[in-house]
N, C-alpha and C positions, 0 to 999 in steps of 0.2 A: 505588601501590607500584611500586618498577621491579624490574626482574630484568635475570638476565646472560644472555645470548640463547645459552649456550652448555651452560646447566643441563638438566637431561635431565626438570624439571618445573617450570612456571612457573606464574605467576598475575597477572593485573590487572583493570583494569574500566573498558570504555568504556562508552560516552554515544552515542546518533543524536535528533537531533532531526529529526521530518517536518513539516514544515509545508505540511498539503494545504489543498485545495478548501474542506473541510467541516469539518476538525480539526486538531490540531497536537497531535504529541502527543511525548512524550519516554521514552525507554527505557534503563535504565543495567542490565550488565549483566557478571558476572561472566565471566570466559576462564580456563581453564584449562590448560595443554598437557601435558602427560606423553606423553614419547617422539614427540612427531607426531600423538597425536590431541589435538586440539582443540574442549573441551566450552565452549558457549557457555548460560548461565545465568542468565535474569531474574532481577534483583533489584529493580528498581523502574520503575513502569509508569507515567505519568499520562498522559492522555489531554483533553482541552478542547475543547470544540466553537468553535472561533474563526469559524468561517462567513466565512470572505473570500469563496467565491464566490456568494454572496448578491450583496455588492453589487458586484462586480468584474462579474458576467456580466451585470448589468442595468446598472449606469451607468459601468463603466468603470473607476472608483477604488474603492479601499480609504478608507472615511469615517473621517472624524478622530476617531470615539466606539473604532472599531476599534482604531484606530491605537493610541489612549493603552490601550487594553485588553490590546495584543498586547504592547506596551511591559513591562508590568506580569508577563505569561505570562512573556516571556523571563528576566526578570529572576529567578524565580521557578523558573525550568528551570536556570536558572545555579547558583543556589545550591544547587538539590537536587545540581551536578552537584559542588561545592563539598563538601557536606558527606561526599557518598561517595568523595570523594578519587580520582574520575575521571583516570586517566591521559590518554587520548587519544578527544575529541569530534567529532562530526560537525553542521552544521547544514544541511539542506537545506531548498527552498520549490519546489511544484511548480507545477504549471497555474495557480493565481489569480494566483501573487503573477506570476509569469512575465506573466502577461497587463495585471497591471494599468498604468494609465498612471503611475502612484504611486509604481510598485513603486522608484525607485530612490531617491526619496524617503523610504520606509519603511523599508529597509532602513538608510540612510544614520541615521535618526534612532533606530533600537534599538543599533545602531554607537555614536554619540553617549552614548546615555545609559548603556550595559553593555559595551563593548566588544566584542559578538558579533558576528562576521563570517554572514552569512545568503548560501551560495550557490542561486542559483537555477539547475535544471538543465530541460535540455527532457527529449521524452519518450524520447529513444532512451537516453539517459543515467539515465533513469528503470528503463526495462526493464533496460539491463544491472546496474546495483545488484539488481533483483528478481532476476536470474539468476544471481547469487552464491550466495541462497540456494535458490530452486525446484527448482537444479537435482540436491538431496541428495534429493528425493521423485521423483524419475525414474527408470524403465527403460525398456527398450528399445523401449515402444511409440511410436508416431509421437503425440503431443500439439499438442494447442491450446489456449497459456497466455492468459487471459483476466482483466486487471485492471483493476476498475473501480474508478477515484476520482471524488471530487466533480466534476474539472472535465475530467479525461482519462480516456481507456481505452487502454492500451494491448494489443497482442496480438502474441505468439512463438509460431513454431512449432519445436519439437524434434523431432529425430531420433536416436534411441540415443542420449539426454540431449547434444546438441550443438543449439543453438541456430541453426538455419539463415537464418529471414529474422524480420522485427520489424517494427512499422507502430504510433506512435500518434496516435489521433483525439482530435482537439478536442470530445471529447462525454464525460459525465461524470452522474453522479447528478442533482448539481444543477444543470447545464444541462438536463438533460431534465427538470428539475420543471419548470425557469423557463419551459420551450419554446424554448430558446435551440439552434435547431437548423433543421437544412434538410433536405428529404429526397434530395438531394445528396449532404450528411455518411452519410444512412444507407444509400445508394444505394452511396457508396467502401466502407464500411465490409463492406455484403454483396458485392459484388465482389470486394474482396482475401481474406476468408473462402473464399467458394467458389472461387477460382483456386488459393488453396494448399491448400484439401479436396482439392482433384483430382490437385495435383502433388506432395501430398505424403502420399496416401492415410493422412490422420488417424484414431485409433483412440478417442481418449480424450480428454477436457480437463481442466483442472488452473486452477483459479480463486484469486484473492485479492483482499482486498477488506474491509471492514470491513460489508457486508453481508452478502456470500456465506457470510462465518463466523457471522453473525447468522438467516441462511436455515438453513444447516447446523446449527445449532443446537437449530431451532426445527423439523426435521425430526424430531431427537430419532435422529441416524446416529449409530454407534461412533465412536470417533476412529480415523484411518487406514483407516477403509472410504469408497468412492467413495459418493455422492450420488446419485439419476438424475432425468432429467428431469422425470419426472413425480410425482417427491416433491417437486423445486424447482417444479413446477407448482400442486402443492398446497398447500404453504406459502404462493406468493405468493395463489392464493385465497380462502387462511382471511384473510392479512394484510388484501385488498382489500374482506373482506365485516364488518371488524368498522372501527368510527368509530375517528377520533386518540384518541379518549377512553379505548377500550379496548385500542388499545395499547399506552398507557401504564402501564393498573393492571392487565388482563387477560396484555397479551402481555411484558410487563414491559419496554416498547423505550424507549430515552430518546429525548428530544423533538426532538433531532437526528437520531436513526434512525427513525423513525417516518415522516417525511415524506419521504425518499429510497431507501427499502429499494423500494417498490415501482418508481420510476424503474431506480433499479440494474437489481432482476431482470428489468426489461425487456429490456437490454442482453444480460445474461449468459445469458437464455435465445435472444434474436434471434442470438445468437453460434453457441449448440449447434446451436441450428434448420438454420444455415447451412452448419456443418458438416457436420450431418444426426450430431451424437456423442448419445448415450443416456446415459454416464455422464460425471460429473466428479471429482475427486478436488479436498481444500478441507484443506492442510496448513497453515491459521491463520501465514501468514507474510506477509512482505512487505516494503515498504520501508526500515523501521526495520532489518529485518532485515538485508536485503542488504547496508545501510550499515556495520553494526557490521563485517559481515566485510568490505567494503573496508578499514574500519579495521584491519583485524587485520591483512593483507594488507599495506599501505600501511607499516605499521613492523615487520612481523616475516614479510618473501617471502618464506620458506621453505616447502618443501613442507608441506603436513599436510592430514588427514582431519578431516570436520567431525563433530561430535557433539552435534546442535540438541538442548536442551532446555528448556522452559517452564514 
């Protein structure tokens, strides 16, 4: 539905597609503005475990079984985007498809068969969409943002919610299932941690991640209370001392999270360690998110106040 951009209340519904490491998932999502605040509103969620970087971080390409599989997703993301009468879409691909040798072949053949344009963004481009949205659960303490995907990690540090430096690693859930790593990568990774621990006296961290909200979860924390270390200590615990089996029917994790939650929380706890942070804050956001508000951005720059809800 379009509006007059000069109406003192508006309404439409965008679409972001992410197409990660381990999932691909699409989100379409009601906007609402009245006077300048601007309420952002799920309406529809799916989510698909596509697993590119399975085969991307072990041989290199996306397999042609994937291929025709993702063909079919898209096609399928298109219509959902179709039937809600989607204004204005976003599609992004991060770390696998970025990596793979394929990738421009992949892209070019979902292009072909549905006309979907699939950008692929690196990771600094990655953080700034996540800092569109992260940065509405910020005060004034010094932070250390921590996102872990399948195939990247990225990490920001805040200062009185301003984003001062940024850094993402080639390391990822499922790279560190696969071992697809060096102790080099983790060698950069605790170095850049600890030199901006020091320069930029961090207080707090602030996580996203399709596990850490699965950790958070499984913690059993309020929503809008920080997390601490040693509850994310103790979840990964329980997670490491029960079989794939009873994760499944005990811990109720699907079969794509099951096998990377513990990789992740390796990450996201070597992260705090390095900081030397005690608590985390885990505002269930992320890149879908960020996206929808560049989109919102990208055709309606005017100023306004966000108003996340889920």
């Amino acid at each position: 539905m379009s509006f007059n951009p000069k109406n003192t209340y508006r309404f439409l519904k965008l679409a972001a597609i992410d197409i990660g490491s381990n999932a691909a998932r699409c989100q379409i999502t009601n906007v609402f503005n009245q006077n300048g605040l601007v309420t952002f509103k799920r309406v529809e969620y799916v989510r698909y475990a596509i697993r590119f970087g399975e085969d991307v971080f072990d041989s290199g390409y996306i397999s042609e079984y994937k291929i025709g599989k993702f063909i079919k997703l898209m096609h399928s993301f298109q219509l959902l985007i179709d039937v809600h009468d989607v204004e204005h879409f976003m599609v992004c691909a991060t770390s696998a498809m970025r990596t793979a040798l394929n990738s421009e072949e992949v892209r070019a053949r979902v292009y072909d068969a549905i006309g979907m344009h699939i950008q692929v963004i690196d990771g600094v481009t990655e953080a700034d969409l996540i800092n569109k949205v992260i940065i509405n659960f910020l005060d004034d303490q010094n932070y250390l943002h921590i996102d872990v995907g399948g195939g990247s990690t990225e990490f920001n540090i805040y200062v009185n919610r301003e984003k001062m430096v940024s850094k993402s690693f080639e390391q990822g859930s499922i790279r560190h299932m696969q071992g697809n790593e060096s102790a080099e990568l983790w060698d950069s990774m605790r170095y850049w941690i600890e030199e901006n621990t020091s320069r930029f006296a961090l207080t707090q961290a602030i996580a996203t991640g399709g596990n850490i909200n699965k950790i958070f979860e499984l913690a059993g924390q309020a929503a809008g209370k920080p997390i601490t270390l040693q509850q994310i200590e103790e979840v990964t615990a329980r997670i490491a001392a029960t079989s794939m089996e009873d994760r499944l029917t005990r811990l109720l994790l699907n079969p794509d999270r099951a096998d990377v939650i513990l990789p992740a929380a390796e990450i996201y706890l070597s992260a705090m360690r390095w900081a030397r942070l005690d608590t985390m804050l885990v505002p269930a956001v992320g890149l879908k998110d960020g996206m929808l508000h560049a989109l919102y951005e990208q055709h309606y720059p005017e100023r306004f106040v966000i108003n996340q809800i889920d």
